[in-house]
N, C-alpha and C positions, 0 to 999 in steps of 0.2 A: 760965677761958679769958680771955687778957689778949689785945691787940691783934696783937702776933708771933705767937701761936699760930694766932689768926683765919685771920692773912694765910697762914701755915706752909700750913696745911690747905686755905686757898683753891688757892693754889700746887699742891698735890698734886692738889684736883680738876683743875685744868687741865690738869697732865700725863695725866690718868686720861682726862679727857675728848679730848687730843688721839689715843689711841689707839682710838676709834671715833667719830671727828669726821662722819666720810661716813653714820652711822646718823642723822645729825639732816639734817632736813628745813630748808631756809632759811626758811620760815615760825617755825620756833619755834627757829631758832640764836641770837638774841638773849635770850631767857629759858634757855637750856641753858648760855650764857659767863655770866650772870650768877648765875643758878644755883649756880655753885662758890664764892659769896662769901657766898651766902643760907643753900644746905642744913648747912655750918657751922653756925652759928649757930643753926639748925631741934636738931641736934642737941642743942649746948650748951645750949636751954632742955629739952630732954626730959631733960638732967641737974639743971636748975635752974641752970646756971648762967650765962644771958643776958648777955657782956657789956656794959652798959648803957657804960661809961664809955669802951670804945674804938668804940663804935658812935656814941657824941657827937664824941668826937674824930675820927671818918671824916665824919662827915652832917652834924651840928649837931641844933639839939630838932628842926625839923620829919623831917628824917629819921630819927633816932631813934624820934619816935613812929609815923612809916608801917610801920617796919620792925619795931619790936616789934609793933603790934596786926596783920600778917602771920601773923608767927611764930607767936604765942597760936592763928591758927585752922588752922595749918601741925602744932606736935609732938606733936600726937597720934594724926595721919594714917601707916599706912602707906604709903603710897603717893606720898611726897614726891619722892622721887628722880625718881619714871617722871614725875609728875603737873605737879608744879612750875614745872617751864623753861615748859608752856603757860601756866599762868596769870602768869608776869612776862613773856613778852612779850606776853599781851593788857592787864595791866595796864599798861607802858609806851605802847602804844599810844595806849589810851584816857586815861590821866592825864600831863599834864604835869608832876603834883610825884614822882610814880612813877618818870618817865622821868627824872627828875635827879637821882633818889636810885640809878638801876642806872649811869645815864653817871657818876655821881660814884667810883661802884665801880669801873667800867670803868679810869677815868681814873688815879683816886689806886692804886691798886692795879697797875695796868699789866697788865689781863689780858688784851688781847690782845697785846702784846708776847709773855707771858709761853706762851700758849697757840702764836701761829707757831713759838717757837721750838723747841718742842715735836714738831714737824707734820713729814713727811714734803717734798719736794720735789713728788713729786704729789700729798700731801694740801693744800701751802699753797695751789697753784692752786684747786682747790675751795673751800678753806676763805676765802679773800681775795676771790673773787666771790659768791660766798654773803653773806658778812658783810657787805659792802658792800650787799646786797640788803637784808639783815635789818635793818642799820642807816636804811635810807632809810624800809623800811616803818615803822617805829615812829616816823622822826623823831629820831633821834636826832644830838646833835650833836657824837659822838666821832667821831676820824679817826681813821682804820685806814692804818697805814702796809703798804705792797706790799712782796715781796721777791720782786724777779723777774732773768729772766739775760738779759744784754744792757743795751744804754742808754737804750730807749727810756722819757721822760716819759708817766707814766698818768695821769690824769685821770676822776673819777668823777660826774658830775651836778657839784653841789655841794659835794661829796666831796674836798679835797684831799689826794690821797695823795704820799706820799714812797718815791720809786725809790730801793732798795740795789742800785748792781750788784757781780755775782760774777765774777771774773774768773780764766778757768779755760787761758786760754790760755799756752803754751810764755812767749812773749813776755813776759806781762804778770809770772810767775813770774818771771824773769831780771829784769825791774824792780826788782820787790819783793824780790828776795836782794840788788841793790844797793843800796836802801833800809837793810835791817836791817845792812848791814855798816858805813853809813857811822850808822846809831843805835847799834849796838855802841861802836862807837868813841868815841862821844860820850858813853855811859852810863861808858863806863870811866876818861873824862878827868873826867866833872862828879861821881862816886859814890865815885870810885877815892881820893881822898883829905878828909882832916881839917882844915877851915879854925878855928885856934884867932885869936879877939880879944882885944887887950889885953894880951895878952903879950911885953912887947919884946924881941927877939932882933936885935942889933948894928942896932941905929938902925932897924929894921922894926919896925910895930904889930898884923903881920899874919901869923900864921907858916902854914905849909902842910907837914905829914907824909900820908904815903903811910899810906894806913888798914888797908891788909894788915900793916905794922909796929906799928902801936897799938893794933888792935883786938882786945877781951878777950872775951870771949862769956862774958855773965852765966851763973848759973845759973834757971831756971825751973822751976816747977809745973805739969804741964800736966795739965789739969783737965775733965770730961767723960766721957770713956770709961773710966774709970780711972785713978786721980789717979796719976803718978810725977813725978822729979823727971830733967829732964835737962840738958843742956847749949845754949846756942843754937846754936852750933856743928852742932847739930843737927836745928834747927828743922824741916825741910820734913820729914821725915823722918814728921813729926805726922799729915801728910794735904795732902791738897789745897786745903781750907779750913780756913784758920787765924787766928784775932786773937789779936793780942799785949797782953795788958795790964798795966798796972804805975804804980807813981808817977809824977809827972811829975818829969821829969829825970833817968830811971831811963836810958835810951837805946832807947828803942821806934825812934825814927827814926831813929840809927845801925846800927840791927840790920838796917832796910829798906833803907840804904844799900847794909850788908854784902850782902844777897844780892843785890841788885841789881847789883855790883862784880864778884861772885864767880861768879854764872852768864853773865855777858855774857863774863868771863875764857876763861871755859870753852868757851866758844859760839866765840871768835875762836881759841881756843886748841884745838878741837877734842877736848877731856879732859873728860869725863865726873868721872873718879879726882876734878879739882878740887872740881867741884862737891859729888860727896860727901864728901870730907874739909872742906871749909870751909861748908858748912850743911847737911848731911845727904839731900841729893836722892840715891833711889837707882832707877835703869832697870833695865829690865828686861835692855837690851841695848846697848850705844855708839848711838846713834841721833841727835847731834846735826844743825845744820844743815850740810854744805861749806862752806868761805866759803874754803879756800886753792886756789890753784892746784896742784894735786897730782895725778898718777894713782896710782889704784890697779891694784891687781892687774891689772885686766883689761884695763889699758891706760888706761881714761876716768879724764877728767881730773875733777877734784871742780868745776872752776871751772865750770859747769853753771848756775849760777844755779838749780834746781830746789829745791824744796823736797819734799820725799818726804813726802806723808802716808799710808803704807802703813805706817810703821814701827808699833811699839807703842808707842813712847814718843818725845821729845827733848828734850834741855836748853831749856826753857822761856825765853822770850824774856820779860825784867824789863821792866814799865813802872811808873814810881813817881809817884805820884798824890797830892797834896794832898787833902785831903778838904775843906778848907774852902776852898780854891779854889773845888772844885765847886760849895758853897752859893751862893759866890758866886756864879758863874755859873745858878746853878737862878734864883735871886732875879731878875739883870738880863732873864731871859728870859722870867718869868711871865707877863708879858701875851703872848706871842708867841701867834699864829693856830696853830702847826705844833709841836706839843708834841716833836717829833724833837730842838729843838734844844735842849732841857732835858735829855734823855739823857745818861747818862754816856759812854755810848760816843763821842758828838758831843763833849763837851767833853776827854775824853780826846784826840782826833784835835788838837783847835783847840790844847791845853793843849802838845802836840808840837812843833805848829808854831811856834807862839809861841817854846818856848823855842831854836827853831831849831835843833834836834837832829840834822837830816840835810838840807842844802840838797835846795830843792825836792819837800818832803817832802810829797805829796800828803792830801787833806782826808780820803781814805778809807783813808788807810796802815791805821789798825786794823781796820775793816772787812773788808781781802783779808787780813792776816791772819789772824784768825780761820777765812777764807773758804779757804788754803792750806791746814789742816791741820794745819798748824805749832800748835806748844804754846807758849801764853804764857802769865805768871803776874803778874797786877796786883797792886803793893806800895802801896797804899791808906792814908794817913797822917793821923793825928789825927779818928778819929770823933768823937773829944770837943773838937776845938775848933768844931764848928758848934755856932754860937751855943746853941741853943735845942733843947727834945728832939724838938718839934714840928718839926721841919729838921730834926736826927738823923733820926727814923724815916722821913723823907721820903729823904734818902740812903743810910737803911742799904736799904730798898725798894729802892732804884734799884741796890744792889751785891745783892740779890737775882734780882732783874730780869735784868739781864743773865749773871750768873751759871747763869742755869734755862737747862738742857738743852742745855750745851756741858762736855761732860765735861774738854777740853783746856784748859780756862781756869778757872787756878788762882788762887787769893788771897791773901793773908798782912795782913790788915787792924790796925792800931793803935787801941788807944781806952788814956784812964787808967782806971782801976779803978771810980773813984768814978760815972765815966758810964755806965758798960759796963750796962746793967741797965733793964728793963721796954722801952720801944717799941723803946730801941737796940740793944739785944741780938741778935745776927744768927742767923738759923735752926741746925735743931739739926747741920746736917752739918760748923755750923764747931766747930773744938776750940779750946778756947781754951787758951793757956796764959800764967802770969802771971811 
């Protein structure tokens, strides 16, 4: 059991645990969320196989040794699963070095990100006051970010929470389609072509080809569920979670162009057909977003601004992501008070705006999307240039993280070969192909 597995399985407690969230008591909700990171572990030593080395790299030695001499009096009890959540929220209570080895868990882990998103609408309300209880009783000094409807700022004791609102209004919809029309258009002007350097063409050092005319789609190995060999050309075609890996300078990050290029095409273009013929996305049914003015059949106009999240499917809305951005951005924010603005989803937002993609383009544009219904598919670039693996697995975490329990949001993540492996390795639902 290596550190991604740890977390793999932590992960899966917490979706297991979000479907009978309401069975636990706020008294012992803080040892039952930590719990999912522990009884892992409980397990791996009833195999022997404790791992000692990613439990250093989460804790450090004091926490490594509170948590193995736990364990030792924990694998051999039946009765862990029922029993256990009480005694770590009595032992956070009572121990101060206890309570910073479960907050450390909380934190580097993201499990209560990963458990809300998990949660029902009426379970988060239960789950978000309770937690908030459980947290104050032990002391603990993680913040639990709120996800509520409406605008109003919460406030907890001590407690500072962060307000996501959901914006479910006619109105806000017709916004937000004006948003994505005028990011469309921008993905297709800054993705849509090929800047070569150093090549002179009649007294220019700069030349500029249209990338739909140049672009060759390697061949790949795709690896995982059954190794075959396909075209890129056909990539999505893989799954919904996918990294790409290969040499450097192989074109990993022209290939995140290409789909980037190719479904915003499709999106403005209203053709589906593109999309599958130029990287392999295939629907169940035409289901893109409207974006022309047109009536259909029944008279109504497409220009609606609505975004339908009734369909089965839709051409998925490309947003492409440096990944060492991001580090950067994790780095300049570590000391922050409000761990919200370390998120990826936060720096995604910031990372939009910045490059001025849609004047006036709001701080929560990703937020209501996701929140619309609308399918988008983040194109994540160079896991291997964050520096260090220690910040790898800290990013690949955070592309897990938000990834848990939104079916509609899709990935296609980059690393080189040589990185690709032990903490950075992304869980098992991604396929990889090389």
């Amino acid at each position: 059991m290596d550190e991604s597995s740890w977390r793999q399985q932590t992960s899966d407690r917490l979706r297991t645990l979000a479907r009978s969230i309401e069975s636990w008591t706020p008294n012992l909700l803080y040892g039952a969320v930590t719990g999912c990171a522990i009884l892992p572990l409980v397990a791996a030593a009833q195999q022997g196989q404790l791992p000692y080395d990613a439990l250093y790299g989460v804790l450090g030695g004091a926490g490594l040794n509170l948590v193995s001499n736990l364990i030792q009096q924990w694998k051999d009890r039946s009765d862990a699963e029922e029993k256990l959540p009480a005694a770590l929220t009595a032992a956070a209570a009572g121990d101060a070095d206890w309570r910073a080895v479960q907050d450390t868990l909380l934190e580097k882990f993201d499990m209560l990100p990963v458990l809300q998103a998990n949660l029902s609408d009426t379970d988060k309300a239960w789950f978000e006051r309770s937690m908030r209880q459980a947290l104050q009783e032990v002391g603990s000094r993680v913040t639990l970010s709120v996800v509520v409807h409406g605008g109003q700022h919460v406030a907890a004791g001590q407690y500072v929470t962060q307000v996501i609102n959901y914006y479910g209004a006619q109105d806000d919809a017709g916004e937000l389609a004006r948003y994505v029309r005028q990011y469309l258009a921008w993905v297709q002007e800054t993705y849509g072509r090929v800047t070569l350097r150093g090549v002179r063409r009649g007294g220019s050092q700069l030349i500029e080809l249209p990338l739909d005319e140049v672009y060759v789609p390697l061949t790949a190995q795709s690896r995982g569920w059954g190794s075959s060999r396909l075209n890129l050309n056909r990539l999505l075609k893989q799954g919904n979670r996918i990294v790409v890996t290969g040499g450097p300078g192989c074109g990993k990050t022209t290939v995140l162009q290409h789909v980037a290029w190719a479904l915003s095409s499709a999106i403005a273009a209203d053709n589906p057909t593109l999309a599958r013929d130029r990287v392999g996305l295939e629907l169940t049914r035409s289901t893109s977003l409207p974006l022309v003015s047109e009536a259909n059949d029944s008279g109504r106009s497409h220009d609606t601004g609505e975004l339908d999240a009734t369909e089965d499917q839709s051409i998925p809305l490309p947003i492409f992501i440096p990944l060492s951005a991001y580090a950067r951005h994790r780095r300049q924010h570590q000391g922050d008070g409000d761990p919200h603005n370390r998120t990826l989803a936060t720096f995604i937002a910031d990372y939009l705006i910045e490059r001025n993609c849609a004047p006036g383009l709001p701080r929560d544009f990703f937020a209501r999307l996701l929140n619309s219904g609308r399918g988008v598919i983040l194109l994540l670039d160079g896991l291997d240039e964050v520096p260090d693996e220690a910040e790898r697995a800290q990013v690949r975490q955070a592309i897990e993280s938000l990834l848990a329990g939104k079916p509609k949001l899709r990935a296609v993540v980059t690393c080189r070969v040589a990185a690709y492996k032990g903490r950075t390795a992304l869980g098992a639902d991604f396929r990889e192909v090389r």
